[in-house]
mmCIF file as gemmi writes it, N, C-alpha and C atoms, coordinates in Angstrom:
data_model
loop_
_atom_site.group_PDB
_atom_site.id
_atom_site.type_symbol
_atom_site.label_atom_id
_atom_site.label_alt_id
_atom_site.label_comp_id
_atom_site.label_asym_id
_atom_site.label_entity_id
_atom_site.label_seq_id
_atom_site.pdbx_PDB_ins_code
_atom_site.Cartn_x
_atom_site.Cartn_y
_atom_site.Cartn_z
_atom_site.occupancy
_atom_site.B_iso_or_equiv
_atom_site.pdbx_formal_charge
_atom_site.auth_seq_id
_atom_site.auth_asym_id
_atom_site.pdbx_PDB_model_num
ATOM 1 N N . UNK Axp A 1 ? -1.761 68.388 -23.027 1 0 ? 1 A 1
ATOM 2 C CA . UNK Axp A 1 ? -2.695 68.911 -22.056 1 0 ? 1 A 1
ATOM 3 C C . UNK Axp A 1 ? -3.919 67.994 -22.009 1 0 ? 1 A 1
ATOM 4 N N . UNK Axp A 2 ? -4.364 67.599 -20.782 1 0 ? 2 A 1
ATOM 5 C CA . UNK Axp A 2 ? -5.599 66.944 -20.622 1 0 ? 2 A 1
ATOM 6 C C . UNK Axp A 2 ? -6.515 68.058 -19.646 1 0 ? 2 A 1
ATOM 7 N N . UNK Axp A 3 ? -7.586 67.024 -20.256 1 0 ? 3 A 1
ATOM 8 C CA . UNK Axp A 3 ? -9.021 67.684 -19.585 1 0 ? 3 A 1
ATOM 9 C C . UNK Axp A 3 ? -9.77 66.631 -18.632 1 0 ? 3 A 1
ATOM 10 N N . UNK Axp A 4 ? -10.401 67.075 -17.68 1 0 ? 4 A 1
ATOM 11 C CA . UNK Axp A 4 ? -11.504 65.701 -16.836 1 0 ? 4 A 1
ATOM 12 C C . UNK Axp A 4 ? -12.828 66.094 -17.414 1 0 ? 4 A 1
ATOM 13 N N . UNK Axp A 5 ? -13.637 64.851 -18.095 1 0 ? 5 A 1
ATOM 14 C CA . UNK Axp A 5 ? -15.089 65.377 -17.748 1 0 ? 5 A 1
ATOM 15 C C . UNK Axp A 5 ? -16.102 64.649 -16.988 1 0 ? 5 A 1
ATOM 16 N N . UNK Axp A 6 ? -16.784 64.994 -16.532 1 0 ? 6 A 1
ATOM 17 C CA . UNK Axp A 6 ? -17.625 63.825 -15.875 1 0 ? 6 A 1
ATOM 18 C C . UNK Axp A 6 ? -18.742 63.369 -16.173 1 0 ? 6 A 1
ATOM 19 N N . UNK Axp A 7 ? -19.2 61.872 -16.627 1 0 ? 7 A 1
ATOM 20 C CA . UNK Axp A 7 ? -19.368 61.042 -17.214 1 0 ? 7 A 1
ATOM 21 C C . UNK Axp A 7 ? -20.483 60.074 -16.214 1 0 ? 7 A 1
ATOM 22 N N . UNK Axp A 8 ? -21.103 59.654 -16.264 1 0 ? 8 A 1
ATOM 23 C CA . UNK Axp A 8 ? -21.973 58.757 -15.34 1 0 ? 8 A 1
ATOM 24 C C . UNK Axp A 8 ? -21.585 57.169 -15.235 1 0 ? 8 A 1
ATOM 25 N N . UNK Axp A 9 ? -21.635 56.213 -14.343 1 0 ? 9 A 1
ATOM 26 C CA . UNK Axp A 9 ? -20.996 55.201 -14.426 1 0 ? 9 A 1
ATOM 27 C C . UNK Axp A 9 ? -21.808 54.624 -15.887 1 0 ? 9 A 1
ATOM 28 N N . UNK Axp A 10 ? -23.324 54.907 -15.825 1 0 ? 10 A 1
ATOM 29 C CA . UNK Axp A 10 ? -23.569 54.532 -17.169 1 0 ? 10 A 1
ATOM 30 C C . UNK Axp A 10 ? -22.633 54.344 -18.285 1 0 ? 10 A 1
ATOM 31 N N . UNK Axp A 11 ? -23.116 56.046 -18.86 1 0 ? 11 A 1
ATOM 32 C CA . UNK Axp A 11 ? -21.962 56.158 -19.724 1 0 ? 11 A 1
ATOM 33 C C . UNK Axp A 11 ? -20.727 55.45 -19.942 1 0 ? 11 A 1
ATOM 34 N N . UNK Axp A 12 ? -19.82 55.694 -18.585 1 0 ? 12 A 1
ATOM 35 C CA . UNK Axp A 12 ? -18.485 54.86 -18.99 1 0 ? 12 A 1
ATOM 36 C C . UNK Axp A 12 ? -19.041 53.824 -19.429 1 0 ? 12 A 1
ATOM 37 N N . UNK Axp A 13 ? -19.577 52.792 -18.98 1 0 ? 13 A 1
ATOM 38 C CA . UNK Axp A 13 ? -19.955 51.336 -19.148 1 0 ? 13 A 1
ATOM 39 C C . UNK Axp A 13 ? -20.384 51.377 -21.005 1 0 ? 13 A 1
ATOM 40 N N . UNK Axp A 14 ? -21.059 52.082 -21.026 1 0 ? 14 A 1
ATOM 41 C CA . UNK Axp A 14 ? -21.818 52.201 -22.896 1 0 ? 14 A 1
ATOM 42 C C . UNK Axp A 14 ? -20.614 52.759 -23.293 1 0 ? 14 A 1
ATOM 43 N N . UNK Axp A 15 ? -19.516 53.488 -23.071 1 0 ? 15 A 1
ATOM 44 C CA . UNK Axp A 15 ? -18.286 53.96 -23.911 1 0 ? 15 A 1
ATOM 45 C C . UNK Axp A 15 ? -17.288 52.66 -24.109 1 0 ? 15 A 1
ATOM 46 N N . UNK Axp A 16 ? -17.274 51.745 -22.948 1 0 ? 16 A 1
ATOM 47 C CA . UNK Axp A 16 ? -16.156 50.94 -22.278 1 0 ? 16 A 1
ATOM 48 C C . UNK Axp A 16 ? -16.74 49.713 -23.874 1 0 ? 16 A 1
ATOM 49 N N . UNK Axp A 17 ? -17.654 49.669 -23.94 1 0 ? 17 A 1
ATOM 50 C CA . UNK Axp A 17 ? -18.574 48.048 -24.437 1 0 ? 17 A 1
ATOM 51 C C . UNK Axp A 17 ? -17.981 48.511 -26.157 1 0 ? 17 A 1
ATOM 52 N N . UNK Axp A 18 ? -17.688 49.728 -26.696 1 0 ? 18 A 1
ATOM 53 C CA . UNK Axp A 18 ? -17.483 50.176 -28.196 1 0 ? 18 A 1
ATOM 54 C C . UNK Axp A 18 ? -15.518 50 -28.267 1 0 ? 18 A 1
ATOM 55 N N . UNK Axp A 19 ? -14.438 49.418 -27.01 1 0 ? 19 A 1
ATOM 56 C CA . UNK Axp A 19 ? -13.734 49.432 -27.034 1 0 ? 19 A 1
ATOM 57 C C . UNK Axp A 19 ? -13.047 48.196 -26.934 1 0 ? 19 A 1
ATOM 58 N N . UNK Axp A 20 ? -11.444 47.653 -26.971 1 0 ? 20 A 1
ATOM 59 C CA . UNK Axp A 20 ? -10.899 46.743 -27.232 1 0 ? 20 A 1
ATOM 60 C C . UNK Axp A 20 ? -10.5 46.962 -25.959 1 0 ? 20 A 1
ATOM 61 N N . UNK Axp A 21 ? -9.599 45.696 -24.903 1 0 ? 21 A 1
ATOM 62 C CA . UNK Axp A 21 ? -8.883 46.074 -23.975 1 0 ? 21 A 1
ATOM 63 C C . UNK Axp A 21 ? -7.849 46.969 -24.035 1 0 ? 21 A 1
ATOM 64 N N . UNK Axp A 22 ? -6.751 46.954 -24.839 1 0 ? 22 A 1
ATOM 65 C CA . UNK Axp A 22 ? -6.115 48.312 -25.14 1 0 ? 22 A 1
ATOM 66 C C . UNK Axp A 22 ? -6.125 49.336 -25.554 1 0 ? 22 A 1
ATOM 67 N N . UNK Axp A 23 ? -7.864 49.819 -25.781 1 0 ? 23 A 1
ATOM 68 C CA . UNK Axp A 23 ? -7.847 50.924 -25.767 1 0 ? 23 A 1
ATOM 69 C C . UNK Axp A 23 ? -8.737 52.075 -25.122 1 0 ? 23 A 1
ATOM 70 N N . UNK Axp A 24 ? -7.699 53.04 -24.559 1 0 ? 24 A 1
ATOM 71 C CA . UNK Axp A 24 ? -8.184 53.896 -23.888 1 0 ? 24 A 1
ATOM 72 C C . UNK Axp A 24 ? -9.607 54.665 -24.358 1 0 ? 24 A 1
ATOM 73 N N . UNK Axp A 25 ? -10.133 54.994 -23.424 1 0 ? 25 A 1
ATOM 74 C CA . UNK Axp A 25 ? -11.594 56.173 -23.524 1 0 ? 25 A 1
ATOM 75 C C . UNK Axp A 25 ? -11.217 56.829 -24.341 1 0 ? 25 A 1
ATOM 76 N N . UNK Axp A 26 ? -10.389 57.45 -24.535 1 0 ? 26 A 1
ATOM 77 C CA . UNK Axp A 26 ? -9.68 58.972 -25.352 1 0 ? 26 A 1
ATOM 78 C C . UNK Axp A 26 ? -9.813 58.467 -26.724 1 0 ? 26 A 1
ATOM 79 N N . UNK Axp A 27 ? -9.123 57.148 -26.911 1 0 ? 27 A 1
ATOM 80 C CA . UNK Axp A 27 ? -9.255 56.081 -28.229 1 0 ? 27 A 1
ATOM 81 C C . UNK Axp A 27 ? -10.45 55.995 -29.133 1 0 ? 27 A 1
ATOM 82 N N . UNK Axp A 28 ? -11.237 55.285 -27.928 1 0 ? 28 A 1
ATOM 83 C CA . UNK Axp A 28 ? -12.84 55.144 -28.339 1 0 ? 28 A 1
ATOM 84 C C . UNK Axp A 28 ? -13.591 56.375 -28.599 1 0 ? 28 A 1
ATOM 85 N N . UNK Axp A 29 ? -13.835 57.512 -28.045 1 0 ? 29 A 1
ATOM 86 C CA . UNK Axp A 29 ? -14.28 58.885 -27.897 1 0 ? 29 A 1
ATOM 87 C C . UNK Axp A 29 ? -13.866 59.383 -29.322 1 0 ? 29 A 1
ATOM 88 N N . UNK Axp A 30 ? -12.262 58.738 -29.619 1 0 ? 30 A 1
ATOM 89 C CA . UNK Axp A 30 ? -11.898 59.539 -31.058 1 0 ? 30 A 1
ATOM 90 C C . UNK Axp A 30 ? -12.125 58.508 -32.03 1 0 ? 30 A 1
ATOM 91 N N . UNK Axp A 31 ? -12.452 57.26 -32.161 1 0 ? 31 A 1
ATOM 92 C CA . UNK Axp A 31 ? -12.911 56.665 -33.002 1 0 ? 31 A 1
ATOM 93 C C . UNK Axp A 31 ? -14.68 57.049 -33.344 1 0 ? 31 A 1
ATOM 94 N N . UNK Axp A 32 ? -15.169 57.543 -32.241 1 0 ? 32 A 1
ATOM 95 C CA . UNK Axp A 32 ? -16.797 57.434 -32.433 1 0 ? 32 A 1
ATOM 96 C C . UNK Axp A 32 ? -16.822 58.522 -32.899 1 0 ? 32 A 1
ATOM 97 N N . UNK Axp A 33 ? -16.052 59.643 -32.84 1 0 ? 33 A 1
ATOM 98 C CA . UNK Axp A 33 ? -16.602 60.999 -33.204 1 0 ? 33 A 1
ATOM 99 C C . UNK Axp A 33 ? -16.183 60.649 -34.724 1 0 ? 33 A 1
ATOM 100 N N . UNK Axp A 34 ? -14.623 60.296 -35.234 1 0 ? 34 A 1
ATOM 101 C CA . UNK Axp A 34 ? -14.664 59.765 -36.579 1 0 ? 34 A 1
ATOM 102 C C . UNK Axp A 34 ? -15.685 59.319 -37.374 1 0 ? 34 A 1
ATOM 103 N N . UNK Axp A 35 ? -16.776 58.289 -36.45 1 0 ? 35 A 1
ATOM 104 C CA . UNK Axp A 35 ? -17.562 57.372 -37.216 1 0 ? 35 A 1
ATOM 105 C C . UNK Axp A 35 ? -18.789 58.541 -37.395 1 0 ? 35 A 1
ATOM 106 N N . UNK Axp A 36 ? -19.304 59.017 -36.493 1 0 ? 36 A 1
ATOM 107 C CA . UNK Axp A 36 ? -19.991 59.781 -36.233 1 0 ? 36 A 1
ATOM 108 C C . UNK Axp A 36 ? -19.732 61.403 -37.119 1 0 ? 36 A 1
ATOM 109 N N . UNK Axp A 37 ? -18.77 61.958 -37.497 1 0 ? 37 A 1
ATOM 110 C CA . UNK Axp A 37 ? -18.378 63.071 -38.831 1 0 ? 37 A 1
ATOM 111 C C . UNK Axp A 37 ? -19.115 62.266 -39.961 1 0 ? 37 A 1
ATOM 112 N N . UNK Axp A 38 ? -18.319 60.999 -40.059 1 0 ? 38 A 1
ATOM 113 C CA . UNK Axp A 38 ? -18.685 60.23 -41.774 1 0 ? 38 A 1
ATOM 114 C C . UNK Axp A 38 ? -19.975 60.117 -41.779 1 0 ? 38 A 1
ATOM 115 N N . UNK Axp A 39 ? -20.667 59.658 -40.861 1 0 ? 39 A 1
ATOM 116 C CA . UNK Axp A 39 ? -21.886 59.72 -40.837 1 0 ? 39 A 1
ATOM 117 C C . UNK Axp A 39 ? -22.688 60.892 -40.84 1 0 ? 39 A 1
ATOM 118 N N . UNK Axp A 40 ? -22.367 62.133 -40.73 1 0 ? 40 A 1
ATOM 119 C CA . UNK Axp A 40 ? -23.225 63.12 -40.758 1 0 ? 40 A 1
ATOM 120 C C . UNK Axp A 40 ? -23.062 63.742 -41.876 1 0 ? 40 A 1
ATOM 121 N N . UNK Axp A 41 ? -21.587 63.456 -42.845 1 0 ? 41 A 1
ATOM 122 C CA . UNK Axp A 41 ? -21.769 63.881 -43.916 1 0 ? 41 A 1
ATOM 123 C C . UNK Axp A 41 ? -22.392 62.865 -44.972 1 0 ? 41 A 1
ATOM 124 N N . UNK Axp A 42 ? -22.485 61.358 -44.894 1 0 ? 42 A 1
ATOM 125 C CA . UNK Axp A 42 ? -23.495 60.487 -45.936 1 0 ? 42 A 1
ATOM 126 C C . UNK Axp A 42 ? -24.246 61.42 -45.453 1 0 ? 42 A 1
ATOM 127 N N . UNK Axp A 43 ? -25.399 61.612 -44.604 1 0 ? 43 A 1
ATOM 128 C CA . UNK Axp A 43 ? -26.686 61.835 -44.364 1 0 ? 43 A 1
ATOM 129 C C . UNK Axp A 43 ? -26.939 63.286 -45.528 1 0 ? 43 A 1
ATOM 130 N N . UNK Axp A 44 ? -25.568 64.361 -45.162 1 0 ? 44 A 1
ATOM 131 C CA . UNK Axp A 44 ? -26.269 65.568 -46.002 1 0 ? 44 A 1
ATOM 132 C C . UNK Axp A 44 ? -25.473 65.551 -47.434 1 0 ? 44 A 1
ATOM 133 N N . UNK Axp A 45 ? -25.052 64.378 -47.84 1 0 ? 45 A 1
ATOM 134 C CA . UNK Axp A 45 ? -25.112 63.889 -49.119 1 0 ? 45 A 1
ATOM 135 C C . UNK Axp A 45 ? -26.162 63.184 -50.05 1 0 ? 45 A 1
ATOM 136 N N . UNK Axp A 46 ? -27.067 62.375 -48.901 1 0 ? 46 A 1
ATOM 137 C CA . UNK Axp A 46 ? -27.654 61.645 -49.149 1 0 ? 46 A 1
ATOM 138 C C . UNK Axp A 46 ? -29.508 62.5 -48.938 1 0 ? 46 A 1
ATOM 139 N N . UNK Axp A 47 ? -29.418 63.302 -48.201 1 0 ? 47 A 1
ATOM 140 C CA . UNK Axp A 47 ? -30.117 64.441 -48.193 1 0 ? 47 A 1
ATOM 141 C C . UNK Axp A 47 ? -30.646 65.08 -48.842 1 0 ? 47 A 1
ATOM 142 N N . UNK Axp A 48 ? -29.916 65.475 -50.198 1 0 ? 48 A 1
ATOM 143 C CA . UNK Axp A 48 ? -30.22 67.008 -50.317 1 0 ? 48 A 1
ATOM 144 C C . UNK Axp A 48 ? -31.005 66.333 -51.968 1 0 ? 48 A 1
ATOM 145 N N . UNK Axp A 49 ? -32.296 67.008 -51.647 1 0 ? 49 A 1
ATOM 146 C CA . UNK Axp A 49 ? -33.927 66.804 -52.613 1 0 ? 49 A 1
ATOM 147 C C . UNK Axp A 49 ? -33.188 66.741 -53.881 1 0 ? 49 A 1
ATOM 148 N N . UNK Axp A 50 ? -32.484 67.152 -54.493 1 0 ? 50 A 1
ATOM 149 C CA . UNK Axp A 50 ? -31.828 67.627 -55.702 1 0 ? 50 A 1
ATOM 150 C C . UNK Axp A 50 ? -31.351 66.056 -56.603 1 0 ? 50 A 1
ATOM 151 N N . UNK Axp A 51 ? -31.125 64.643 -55.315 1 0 ? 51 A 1
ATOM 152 C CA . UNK Axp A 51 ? -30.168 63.859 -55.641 1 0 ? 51 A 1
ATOM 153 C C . UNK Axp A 51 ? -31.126 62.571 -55.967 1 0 ? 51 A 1
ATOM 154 N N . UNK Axp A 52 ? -30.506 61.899 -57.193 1 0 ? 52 A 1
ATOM 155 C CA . UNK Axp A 52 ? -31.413 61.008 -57.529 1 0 ? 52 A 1
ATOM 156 C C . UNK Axp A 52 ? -30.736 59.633 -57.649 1 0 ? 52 A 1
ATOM 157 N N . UNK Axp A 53 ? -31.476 58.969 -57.858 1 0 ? 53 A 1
ATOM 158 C CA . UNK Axp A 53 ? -30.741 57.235 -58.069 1 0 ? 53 A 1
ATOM 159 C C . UNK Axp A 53 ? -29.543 56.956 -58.982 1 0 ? 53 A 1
ATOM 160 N N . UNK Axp A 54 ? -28.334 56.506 -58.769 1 0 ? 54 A 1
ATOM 161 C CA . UNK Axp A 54 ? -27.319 56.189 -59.648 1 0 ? 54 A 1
ATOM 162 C C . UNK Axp A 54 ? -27.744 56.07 -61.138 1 0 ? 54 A 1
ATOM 163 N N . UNK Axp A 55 ? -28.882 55.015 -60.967 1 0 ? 55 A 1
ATOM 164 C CA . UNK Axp A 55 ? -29.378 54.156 -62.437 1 0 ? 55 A 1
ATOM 165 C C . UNK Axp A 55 ? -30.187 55.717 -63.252 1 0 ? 55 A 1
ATOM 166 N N . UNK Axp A 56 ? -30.921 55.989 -62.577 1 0 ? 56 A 1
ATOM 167 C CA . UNK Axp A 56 ? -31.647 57.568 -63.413 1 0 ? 56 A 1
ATOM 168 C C . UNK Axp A 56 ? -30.328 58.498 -63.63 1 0 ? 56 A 1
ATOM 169 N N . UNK Axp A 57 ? -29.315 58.663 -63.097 1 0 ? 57 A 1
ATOM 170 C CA . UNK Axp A 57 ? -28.226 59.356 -63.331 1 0 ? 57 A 1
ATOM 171 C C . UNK Axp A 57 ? -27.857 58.995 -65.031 1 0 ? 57 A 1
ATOM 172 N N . UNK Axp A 58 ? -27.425 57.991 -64.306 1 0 ? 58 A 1
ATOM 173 C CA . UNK Axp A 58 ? -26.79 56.834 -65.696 1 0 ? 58 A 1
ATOM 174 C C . UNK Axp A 58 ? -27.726 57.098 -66.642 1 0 ? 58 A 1
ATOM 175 N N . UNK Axp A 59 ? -28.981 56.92 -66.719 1 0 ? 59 A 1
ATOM 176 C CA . UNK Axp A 59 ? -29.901 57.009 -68.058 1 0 ? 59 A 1
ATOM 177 C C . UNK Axp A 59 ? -29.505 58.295 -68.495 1 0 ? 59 A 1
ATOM 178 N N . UNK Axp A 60 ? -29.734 59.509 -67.64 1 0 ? 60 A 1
ATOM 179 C CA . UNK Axp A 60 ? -29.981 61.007 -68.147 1 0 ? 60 A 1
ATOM 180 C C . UNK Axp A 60 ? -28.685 60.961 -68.799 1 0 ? 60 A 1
ATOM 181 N N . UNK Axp A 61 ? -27.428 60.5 -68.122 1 0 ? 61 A 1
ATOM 182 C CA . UNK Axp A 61 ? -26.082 60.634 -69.058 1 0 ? 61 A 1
ATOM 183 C C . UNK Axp A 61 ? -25.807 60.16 -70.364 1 0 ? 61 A 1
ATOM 184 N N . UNK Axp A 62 ? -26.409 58.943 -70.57 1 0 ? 62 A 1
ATOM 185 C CA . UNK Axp A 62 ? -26.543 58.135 -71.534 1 0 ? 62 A 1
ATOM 186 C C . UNK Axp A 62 ? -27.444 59.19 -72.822 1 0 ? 62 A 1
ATOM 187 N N . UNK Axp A 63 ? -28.452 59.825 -72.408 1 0 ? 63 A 1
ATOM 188 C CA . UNK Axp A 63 ? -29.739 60.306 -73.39 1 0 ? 63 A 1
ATOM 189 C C . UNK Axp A 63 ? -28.877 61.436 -73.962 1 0 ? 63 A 1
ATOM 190 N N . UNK Axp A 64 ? -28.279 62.144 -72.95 1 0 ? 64 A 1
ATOM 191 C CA . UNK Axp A 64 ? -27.286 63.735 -72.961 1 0 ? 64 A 1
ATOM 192 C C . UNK Axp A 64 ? -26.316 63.386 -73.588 1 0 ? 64 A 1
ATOM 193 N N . UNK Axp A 65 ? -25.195 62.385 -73.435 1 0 ? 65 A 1
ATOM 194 C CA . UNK Axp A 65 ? -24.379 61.962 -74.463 1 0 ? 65 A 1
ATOM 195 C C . UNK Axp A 65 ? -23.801 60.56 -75.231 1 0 ? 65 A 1
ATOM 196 N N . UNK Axp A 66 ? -25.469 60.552 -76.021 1 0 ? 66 A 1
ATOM 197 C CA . UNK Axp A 66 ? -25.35 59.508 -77.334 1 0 ? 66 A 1
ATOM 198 C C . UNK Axp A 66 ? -24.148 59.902 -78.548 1 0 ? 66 A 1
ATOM 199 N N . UNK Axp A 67 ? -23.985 59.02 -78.876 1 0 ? 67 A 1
ATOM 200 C CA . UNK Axp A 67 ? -22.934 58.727 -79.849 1 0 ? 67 A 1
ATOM 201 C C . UNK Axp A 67 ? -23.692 59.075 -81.029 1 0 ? 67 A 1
């Protein structure tokens, strides 16, 4: 099943420029939303006040379990 939506020649043109010649709008549309998920979950990974630098990780682990 397909859908039409309508799109401004803009748009197409800024959708058309993120694509290869063989591939369709539908292609590109589902590659950007892909890129665009991963990206919204770094952000509320990378987000949340709680989260600190690898290296301060690493120390606190190191202090918590000495040999």
């Amino acid at each position: 099943m397909t859908s039409t939506i309508q799109i401004s020649e803009e748009t197409k043109e800024l959708i058309s420029t993120f694509g290869t010649k063989k591939e369709t709008y539908e292609d590109i549309i589902k590659r950007l939303y892909t890129l665009a998920v991963k990206e919204q979950f770094r952000e509320f990974i990378f987000s949340s006040e709680k989260a600190i630098p690898i290296d301060e990780a690493i120390k606190r682990a190191k202090q918590k379990w000495q040999k």
